[in-house]
Backbone as XML, in Angstrom:
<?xml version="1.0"?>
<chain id="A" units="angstrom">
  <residue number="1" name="UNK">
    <atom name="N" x="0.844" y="-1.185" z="0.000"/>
    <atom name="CA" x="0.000" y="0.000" z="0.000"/>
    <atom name="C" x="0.885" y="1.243" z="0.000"/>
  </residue>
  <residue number="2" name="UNK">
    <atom name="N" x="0.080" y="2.108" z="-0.595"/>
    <atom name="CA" x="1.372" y="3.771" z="-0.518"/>
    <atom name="C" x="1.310" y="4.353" z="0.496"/>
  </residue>
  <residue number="3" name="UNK">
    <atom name="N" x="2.434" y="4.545" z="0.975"/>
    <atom name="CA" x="2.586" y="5.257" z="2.268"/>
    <atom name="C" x="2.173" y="6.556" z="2.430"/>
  </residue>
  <residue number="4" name="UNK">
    <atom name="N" x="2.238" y="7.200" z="1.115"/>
    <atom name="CA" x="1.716" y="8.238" z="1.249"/>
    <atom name="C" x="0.014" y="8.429" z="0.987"/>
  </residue>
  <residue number="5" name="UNK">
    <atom name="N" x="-0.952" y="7.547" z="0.651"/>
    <atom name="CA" x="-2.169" y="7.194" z="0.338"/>
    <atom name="C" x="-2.762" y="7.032" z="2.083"/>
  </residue>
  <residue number="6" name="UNK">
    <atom name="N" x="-1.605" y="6.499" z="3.039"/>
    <atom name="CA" x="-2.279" y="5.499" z="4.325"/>
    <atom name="C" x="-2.398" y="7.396" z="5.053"/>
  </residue>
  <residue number="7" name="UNK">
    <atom name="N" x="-1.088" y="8.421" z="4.610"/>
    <atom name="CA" x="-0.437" y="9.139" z="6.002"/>
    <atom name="C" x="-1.423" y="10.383" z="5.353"/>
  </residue>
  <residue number="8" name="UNK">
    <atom name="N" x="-2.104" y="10.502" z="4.231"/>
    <atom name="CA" x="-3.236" y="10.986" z="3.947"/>
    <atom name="C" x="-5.059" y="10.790" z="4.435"/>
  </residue>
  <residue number="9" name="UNK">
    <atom name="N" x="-4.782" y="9.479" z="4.083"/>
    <atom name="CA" x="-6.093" y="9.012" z="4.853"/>
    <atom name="C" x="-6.130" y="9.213" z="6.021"/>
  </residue>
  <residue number="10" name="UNK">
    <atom name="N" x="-5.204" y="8.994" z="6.802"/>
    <atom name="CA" x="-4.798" y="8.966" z="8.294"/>
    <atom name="C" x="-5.260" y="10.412" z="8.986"/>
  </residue>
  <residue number="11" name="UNK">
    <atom name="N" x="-4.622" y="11.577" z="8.169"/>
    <atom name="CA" x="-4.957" y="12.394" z="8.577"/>
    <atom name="C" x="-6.500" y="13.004" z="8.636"/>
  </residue>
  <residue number="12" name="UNK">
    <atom name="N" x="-7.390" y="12.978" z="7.324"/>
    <atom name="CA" x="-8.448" y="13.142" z="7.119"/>
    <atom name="C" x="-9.412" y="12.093" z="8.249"/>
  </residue>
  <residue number="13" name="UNK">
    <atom name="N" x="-8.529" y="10.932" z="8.552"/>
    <atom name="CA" x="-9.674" y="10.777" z="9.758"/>
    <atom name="C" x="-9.628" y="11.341" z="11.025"/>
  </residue>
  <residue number="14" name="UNK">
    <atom name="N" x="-8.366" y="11.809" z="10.771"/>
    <atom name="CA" x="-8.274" y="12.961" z="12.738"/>
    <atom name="C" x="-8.310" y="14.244" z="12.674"/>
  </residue>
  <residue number="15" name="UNK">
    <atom name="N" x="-8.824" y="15.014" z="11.427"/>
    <atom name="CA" x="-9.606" y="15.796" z="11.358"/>
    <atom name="C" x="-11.290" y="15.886" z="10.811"/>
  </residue>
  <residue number="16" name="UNK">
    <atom name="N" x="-11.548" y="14.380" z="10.465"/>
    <atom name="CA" x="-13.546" y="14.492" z="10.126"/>
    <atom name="C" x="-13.496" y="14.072" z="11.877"/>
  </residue>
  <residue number="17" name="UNK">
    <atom name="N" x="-13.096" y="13.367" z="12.727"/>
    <atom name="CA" x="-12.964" y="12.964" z="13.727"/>
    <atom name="C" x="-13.255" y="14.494" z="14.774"/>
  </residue>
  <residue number="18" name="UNK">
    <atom name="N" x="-12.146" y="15.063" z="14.648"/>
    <atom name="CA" x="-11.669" y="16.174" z="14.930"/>
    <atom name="C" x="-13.714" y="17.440" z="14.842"/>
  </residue>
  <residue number="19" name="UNK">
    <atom name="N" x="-13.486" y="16.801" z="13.671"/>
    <atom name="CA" x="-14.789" y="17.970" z="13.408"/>
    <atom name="C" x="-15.986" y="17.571" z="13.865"/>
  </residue>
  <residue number="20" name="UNK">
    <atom name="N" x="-16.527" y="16.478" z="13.758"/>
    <atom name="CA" x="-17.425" y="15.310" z="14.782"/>
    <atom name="C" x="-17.627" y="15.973" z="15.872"/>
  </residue>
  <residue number="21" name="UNK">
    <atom name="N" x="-16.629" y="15.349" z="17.105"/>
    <atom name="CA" x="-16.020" y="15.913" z="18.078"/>
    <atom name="C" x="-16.590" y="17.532" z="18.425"/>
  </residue>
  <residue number="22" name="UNK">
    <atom name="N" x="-16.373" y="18.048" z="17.757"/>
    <atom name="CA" x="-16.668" y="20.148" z="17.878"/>
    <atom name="C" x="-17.967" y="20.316" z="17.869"/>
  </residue>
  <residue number="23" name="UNK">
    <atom name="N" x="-19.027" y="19.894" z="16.721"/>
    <atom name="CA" x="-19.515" y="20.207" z="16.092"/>
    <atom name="C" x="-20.799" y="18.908" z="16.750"/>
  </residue>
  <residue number="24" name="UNK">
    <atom name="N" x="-20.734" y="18.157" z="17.745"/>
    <atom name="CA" x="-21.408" y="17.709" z="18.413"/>
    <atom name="C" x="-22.900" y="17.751" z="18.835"/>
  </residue>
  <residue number="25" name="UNK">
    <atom name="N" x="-22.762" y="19.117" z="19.024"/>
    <atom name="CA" x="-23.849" y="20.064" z="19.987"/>
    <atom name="C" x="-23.800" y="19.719" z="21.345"/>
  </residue>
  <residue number="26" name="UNK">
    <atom name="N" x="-25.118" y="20.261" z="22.028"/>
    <atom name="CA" x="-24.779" y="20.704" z="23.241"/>
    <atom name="C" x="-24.815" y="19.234" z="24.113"/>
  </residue>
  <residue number="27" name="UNK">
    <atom name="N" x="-25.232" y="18.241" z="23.495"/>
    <atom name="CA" x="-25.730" y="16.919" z="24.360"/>
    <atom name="C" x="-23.891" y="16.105" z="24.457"/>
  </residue>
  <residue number="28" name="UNK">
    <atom name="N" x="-22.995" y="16.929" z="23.828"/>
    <atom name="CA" x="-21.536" y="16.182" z="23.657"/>
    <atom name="C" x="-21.654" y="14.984" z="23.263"/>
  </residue>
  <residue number="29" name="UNK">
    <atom name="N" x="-22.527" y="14.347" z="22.496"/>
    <atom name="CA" x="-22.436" y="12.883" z="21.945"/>
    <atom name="C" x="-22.157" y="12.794" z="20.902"/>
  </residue>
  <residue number="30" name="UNK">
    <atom name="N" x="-21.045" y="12.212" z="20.490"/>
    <atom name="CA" x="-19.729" y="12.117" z="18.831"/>
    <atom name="C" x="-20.833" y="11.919" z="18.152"/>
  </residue>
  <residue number="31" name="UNK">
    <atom name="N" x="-20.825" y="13.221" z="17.089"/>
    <atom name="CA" x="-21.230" y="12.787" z="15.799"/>
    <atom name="C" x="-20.797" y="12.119" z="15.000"/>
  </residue>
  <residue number="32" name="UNK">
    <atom name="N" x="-21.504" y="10.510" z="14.657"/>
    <atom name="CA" x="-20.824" y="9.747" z="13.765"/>
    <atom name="C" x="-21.298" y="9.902" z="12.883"/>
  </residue>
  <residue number="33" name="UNK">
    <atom name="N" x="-22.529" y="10.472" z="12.034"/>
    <atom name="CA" x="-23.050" y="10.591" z="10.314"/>
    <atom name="C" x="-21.897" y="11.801" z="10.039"/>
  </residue>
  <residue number="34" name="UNK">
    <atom name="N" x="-21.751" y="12.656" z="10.745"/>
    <atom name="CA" x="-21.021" y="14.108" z="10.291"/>
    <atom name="C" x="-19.411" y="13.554" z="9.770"/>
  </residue>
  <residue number="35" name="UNK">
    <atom name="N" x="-19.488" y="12.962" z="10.943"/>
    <atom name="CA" x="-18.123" y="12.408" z="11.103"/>
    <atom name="C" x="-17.195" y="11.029" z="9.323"/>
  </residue>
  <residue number="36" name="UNK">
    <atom name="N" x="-18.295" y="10.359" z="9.603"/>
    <atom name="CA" x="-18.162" y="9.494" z="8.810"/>
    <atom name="C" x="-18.458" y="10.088" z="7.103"/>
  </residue>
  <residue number="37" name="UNK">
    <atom name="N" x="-19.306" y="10.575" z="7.260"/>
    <atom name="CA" x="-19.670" y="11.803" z="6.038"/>
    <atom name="C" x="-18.404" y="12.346" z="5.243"/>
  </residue>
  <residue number="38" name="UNK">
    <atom name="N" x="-17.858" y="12.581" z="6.214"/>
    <atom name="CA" x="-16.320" y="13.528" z="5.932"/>
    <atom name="C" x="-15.463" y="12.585" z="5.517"/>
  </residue>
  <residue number="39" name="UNK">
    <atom name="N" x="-15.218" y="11.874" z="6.083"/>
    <atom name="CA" x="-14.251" y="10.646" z="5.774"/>
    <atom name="C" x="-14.328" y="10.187" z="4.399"/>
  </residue>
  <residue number="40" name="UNK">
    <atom name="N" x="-15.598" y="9.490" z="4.395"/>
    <atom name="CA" x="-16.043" y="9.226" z="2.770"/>
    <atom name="C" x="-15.800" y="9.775" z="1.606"/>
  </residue>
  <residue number="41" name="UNK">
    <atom name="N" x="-16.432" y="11.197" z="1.894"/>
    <atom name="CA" x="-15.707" y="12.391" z="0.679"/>
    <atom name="C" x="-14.413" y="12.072" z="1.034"/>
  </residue>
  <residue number="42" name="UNK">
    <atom name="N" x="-13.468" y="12.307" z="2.010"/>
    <atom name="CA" x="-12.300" y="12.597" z="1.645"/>
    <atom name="C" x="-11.662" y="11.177" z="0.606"/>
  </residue>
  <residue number="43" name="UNK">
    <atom name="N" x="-12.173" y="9.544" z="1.083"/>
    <atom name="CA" x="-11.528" y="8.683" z="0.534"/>
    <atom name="C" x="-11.984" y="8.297" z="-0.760"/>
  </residue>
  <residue number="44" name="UNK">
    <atom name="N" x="-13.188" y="9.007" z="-1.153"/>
    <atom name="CA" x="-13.582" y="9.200" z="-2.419"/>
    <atom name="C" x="-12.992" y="10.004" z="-3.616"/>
  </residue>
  <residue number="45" name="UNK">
    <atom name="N" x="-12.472" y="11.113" z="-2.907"/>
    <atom name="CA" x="-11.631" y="11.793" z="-3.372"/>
    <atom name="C" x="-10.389" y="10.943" z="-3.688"/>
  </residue>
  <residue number="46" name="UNK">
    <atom name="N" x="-9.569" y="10.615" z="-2.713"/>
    <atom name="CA" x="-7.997" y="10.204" z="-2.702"/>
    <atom name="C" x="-8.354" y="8.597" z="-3.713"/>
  </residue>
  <residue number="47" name="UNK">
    <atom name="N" x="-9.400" y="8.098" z="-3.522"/>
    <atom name="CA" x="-9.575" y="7.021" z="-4.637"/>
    <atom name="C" x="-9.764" y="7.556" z="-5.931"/>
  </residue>
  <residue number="48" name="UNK">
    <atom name="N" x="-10.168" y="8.343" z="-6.066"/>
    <atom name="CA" x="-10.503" y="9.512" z="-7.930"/>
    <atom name="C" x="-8.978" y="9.244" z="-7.958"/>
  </residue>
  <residue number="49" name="UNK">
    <atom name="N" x="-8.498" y="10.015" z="-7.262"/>
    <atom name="CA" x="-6.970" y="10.569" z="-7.487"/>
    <atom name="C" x="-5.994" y="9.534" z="-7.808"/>
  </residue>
  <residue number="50" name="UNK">
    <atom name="N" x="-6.128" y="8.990" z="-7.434"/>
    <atom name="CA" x="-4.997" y="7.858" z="-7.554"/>
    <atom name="C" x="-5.509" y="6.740" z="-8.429"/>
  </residue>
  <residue number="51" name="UNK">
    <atom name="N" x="-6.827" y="6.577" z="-8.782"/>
    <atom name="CA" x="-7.317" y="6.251" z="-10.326"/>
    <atom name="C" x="-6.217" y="7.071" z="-11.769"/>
  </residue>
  <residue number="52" name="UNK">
    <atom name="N" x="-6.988" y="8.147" z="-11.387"/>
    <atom name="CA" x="-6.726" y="9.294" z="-12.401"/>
    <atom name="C" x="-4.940" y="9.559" z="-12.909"/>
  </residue>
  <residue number="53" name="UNK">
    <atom name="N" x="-4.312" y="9.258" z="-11.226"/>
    <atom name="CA" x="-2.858" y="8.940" z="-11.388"/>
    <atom name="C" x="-2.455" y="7.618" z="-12.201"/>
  </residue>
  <residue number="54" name="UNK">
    <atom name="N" x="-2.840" y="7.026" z="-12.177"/>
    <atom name="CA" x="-2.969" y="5.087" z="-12.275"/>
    <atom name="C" x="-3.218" y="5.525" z="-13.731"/>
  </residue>
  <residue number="55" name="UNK">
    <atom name="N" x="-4.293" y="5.961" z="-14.563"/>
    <atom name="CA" x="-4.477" y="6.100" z="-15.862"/>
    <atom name="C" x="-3.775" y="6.739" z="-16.507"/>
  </residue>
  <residue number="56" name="UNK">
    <atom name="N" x="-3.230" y="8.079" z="-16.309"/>
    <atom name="CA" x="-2.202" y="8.533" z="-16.763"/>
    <atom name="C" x="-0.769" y="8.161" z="-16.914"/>
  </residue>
  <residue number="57" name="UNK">
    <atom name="N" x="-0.123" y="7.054" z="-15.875"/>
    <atom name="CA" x="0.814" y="6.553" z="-15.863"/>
    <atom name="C" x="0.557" y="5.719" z="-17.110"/>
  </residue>
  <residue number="58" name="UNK">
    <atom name="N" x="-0.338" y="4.482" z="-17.021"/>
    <atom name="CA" x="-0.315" y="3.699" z="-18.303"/>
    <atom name="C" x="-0.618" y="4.393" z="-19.638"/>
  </residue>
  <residue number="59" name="UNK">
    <atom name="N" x="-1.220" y="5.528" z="-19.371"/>
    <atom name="CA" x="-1.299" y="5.780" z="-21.092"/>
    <atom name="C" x="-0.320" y="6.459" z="-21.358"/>
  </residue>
  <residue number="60" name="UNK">
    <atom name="N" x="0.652" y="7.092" z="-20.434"/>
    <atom name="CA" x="1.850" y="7.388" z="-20.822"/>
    <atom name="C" x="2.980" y="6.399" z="-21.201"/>
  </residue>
  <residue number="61" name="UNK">
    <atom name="N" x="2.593" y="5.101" z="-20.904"/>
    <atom name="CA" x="3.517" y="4.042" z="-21.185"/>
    <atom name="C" x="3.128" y="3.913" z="-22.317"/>
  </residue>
  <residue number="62" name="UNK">
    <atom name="N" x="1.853" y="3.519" z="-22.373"/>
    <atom name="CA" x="1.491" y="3.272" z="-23.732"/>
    <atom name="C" x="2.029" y="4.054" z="-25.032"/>
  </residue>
  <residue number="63" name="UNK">
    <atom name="N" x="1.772" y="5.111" z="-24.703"/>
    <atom name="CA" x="2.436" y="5.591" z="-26.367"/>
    <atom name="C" x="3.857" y="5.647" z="-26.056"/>
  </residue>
  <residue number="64" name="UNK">
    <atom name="N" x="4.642" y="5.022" z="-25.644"/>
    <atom name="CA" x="6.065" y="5.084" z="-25.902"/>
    <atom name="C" x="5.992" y="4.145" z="-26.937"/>
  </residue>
  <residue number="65" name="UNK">
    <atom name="N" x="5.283" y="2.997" z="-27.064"/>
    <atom name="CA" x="5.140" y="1.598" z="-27.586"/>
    <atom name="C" x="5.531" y="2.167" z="-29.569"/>
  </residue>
</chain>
């Protein structure tokens, strides 16, 4: 796995975590839809990305051919 894919994800969960946490309200009980919400976009994102990286690498191989 890429180390830099894990120390990305990693972070985006200790800040949707992070924002959960704040953003609670007044009863202080962890928001987990808010929470988890965030996460998703973010690994939805970093999965686009590293698709999009992944395709460009091979079609750059490709036309060397």
């Amino acid at each position: 796995m890429n180390k830099k894919l894990v120390m990305s994800l990693t972070t985006f969960a200790v800040l949707a975590a992070a924002v959960g946490f704040l953003l609670s309200g007044a009863d202080r009980v962890f928001d987990w839809r808010l929470a988890g919400g965030l996460f998703a976009f973010a690994l939805i994102g970093e999965l686009a990305r590293l698709k999009i990286r992944r395709g460009r690498a091979r079609s750059s191989q490709s036309s060397k051919i």
